[in-house]
C-alpha positions in Angstrom: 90.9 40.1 71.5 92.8 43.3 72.1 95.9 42.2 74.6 94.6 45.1 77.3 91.5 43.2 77.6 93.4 39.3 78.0 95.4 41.1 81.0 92.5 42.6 82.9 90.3 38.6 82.1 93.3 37.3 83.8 93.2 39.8 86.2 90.0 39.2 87.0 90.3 35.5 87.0 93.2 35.4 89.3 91.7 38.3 91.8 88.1 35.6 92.2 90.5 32.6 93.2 92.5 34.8 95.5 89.5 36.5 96.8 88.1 32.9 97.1 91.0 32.2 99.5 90.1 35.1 101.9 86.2 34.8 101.3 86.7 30.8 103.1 88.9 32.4 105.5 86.4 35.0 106.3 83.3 32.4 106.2 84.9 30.8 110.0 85.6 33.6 110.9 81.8 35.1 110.8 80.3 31.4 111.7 82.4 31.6 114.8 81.3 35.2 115.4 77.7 34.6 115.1 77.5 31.9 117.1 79.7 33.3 120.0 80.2 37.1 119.5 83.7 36.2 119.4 86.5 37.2 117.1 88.8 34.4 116.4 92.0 35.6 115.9 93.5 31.9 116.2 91.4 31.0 113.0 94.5 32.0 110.9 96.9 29.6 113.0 94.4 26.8 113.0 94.5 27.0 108.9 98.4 27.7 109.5 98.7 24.1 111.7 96.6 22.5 109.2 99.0 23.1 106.5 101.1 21.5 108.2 99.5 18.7 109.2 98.7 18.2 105.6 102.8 18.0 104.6 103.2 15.5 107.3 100.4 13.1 106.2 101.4 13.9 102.4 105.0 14.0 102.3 106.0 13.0 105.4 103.9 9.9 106.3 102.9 9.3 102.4 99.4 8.8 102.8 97.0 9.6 99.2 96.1 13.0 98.8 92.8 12.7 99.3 92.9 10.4 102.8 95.6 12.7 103.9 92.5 15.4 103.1 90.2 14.1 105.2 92.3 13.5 108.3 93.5 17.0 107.9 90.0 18.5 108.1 89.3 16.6 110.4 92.1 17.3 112.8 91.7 20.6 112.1 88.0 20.3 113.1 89.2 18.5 116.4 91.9 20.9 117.4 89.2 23.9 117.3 87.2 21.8 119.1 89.3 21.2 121.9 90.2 25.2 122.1 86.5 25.8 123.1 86.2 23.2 125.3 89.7 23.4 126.8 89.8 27.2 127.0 87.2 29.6 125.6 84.7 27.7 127.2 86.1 28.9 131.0 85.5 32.6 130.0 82.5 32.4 129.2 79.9 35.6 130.0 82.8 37.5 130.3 83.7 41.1 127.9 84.1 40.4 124.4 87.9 42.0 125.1 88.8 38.9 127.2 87.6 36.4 123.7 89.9 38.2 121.8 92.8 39.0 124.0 92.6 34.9 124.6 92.5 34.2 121.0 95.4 36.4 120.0 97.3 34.3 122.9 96.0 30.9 121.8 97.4 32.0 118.2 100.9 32.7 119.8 100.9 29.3 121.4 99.9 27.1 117.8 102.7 29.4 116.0 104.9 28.3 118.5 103.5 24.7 118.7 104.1 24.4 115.3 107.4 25.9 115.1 108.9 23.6 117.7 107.4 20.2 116.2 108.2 20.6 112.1 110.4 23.8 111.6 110.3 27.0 110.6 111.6 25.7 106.7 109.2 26.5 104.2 107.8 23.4 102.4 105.0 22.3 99.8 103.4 18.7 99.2 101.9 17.9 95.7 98.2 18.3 95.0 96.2 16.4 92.1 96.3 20.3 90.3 99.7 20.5 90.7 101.1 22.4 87.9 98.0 21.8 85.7 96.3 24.7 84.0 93.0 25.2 82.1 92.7 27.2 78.7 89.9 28.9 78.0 90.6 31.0 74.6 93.6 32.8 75.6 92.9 32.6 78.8 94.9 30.9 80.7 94.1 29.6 84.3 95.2 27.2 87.0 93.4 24.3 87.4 93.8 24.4 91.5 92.3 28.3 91.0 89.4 26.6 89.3 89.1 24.1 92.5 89.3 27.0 94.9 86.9 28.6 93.4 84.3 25.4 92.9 85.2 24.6 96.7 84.2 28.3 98.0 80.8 28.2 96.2 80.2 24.7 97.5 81.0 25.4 101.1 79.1 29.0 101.1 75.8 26.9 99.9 76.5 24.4 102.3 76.7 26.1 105.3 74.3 29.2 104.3 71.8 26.1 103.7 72.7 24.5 107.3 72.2 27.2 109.1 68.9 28.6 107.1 67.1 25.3 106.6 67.9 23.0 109.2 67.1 22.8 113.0 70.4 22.4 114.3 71.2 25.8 111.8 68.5 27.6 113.7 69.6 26.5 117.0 72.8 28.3 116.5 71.2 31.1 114.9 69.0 31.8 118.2 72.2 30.8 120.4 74.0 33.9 118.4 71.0 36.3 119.3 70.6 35.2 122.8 72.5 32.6 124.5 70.2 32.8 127.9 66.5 33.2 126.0 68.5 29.8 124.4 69.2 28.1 126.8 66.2 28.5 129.0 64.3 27.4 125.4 66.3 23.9 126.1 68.9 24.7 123.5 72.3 23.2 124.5 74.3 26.1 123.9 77.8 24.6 125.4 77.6 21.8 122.5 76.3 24.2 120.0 79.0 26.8 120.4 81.6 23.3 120.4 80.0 22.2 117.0 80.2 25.7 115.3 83.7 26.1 116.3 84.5 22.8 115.0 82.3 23.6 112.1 85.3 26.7 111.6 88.1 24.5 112.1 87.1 22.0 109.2 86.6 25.1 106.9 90.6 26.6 108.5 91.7 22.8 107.8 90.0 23.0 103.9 91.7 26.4 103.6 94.7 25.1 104.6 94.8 22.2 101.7 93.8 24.8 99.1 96.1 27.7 100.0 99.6 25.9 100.8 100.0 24.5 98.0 100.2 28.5 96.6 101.8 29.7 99.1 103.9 27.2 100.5 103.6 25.6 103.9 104.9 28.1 105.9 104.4 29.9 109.6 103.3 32.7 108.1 100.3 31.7 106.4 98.5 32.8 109.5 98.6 36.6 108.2 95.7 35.5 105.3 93.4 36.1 108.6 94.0 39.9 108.3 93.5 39.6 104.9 90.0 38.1 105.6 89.1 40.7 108.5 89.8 43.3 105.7 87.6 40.9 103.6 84.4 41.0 106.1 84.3 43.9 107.1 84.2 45.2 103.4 81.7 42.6 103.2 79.4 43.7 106.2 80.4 42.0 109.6 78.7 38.8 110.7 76.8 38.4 107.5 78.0 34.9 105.6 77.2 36.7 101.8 79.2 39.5 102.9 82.1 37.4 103.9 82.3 36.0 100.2 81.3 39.1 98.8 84.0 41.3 100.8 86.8 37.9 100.0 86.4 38.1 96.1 86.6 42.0 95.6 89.7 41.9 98.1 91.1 39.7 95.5 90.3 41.1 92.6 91.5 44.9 94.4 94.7 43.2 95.2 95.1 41.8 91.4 94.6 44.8 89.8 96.4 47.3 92.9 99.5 45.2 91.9 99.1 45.8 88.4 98.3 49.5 87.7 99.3 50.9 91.1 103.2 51.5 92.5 105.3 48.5 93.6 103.8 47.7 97.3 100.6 48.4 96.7 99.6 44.8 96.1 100.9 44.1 100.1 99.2 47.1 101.8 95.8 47.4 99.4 93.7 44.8 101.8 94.8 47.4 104.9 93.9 50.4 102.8 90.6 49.0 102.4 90.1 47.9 106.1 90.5 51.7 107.1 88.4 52.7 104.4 85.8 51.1 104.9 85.2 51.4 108.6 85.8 55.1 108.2 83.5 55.7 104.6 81.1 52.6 105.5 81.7 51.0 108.7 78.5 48.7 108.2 80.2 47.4 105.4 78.4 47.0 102.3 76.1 43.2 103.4 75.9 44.4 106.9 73.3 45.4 109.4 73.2 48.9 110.2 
């Protein structure tokens, strides 16, 4: 196999589990936003917190990897929880402006939170992929890239099928289109709009696990949120296939930007394609017109 062709397969192999990254990311972001009309710009701290959490139950308490999983997705899912009910909830029926001014505060706050209770050291905890790599020919690829990757296409069917196939799925679906027509239809809307944003804080919490350990357990892991804006709207706003189709070819641009483009490319290529797109093809290419 001629060497040109191994670099772009890796490439291309490395882009779809980066991509996979942002295309989670971007999947609560949309499930929060369809449900609410609300852009969450605390998502990205919510995955950053859960990182976090994860070291402490990991390294710092010692719990298995795979309890210390669970309990972090399902903090995670609490903590999101608690933000609706605590504080979104008390704006509610107000501008979209005030959702996202609140969130971008609410962010602040966990960054803070965070920084005050472990640190601001960078860290990492040990994963059952840790350091493990698959072969395929002379191909060679991570085996957590393989899990990120399995993980995304799992979640995506899950939640695509929840909220297509089930009652509770439709609920939220007519709760996103009208919340009054909703809740005059005997839809609780309050504990709807609770469950969806918990629903995005278990997916922040599974991001979390997945991208630390590749990253490192840092503060800034909240700026993968901007990524996966960049992500849906390339994707088409508010459409769930668009969110994972938007994630991977962010990845895959970012692989091959850092490759064949100048140094720097890499870091600025998923903002290049935000203002692209929303001047070229602002529906994005999933979305509604």
């Amino acid at each position: 196999m001629p060497p040109e062709l191994i670099t772009n397969l890796q490439l291309v192999l490395n882009g779809m589990a980066t991509g996979a990254i942002y295309a989670l990311v971007a999947l609560g972001l949309v499930i929060t936003y369809k449900a609410t009309e609300i852009l969450n710009f605390a998502h990205g701290d919510v995955l950053m917190a859960s990182a976090f959490i994860a070291w402490g139950l990991i390294v710092g308490i010692g719990l298995p990897f795979w309890l210390a999983a669970v309990l972090t997705v399902a903090l995670s899912a609490l903590l999101a929880w608690q933000i609706d009910a605590r504080i979104m909830r008390r704006i509610a029926g107000q501008p979209q402006f005030a959702g996202v001014m609140l969130t971008i505060g609410i962010a602040f706050m966990l960054r803070g939170l965070v920084s005050m209770l472990f640190g601001p050291e960078s860290r990492s905890y040990p994963t059952p992929w840790t350091q493990k790599s698959t072969h395929i020919g002379q191909l060679v690829i991570s085996d957590l890239s393989l899990v990120i990757l399995a993980v995304a296409l799992v979640l995506t069917a899950l939640i695509y099928f929840f909220l297509k196939h089930t009652a509770l799925g439709i609920s939220i679906q007519a709760a996103s289109q009208n919340q009054l027509a909703a809740y005059l239809s005997g839809i609780r809307v309050k504990r709807l709009t609770a469950l969806v944003w918990a629903l995005a804080g278990a997916v922040a919490g599974v991001c979390g696990l997945l991208l630390a350990p590749i990253a490192l357990v840092d503060i800034s892991l909240w700026v993968v949120v901007l990524k996966a804006l960049a992500a849906l709207v390339l994707g088409g706003f508010g459409s769930i296939p668009g969110a994972i189709v938007g994630g991977l070819l962010l990845g895959l641009i970012e692989q091959f930007a850092g490759v064949y483009l100048p140094d720097g490319s890499k870091d600025v290529a998923a903002y290049v394609v935000l203002i692209a797109t929303l001047v070229l093809w602002p529906r994005g290419l999933l979305g509604e017109a």
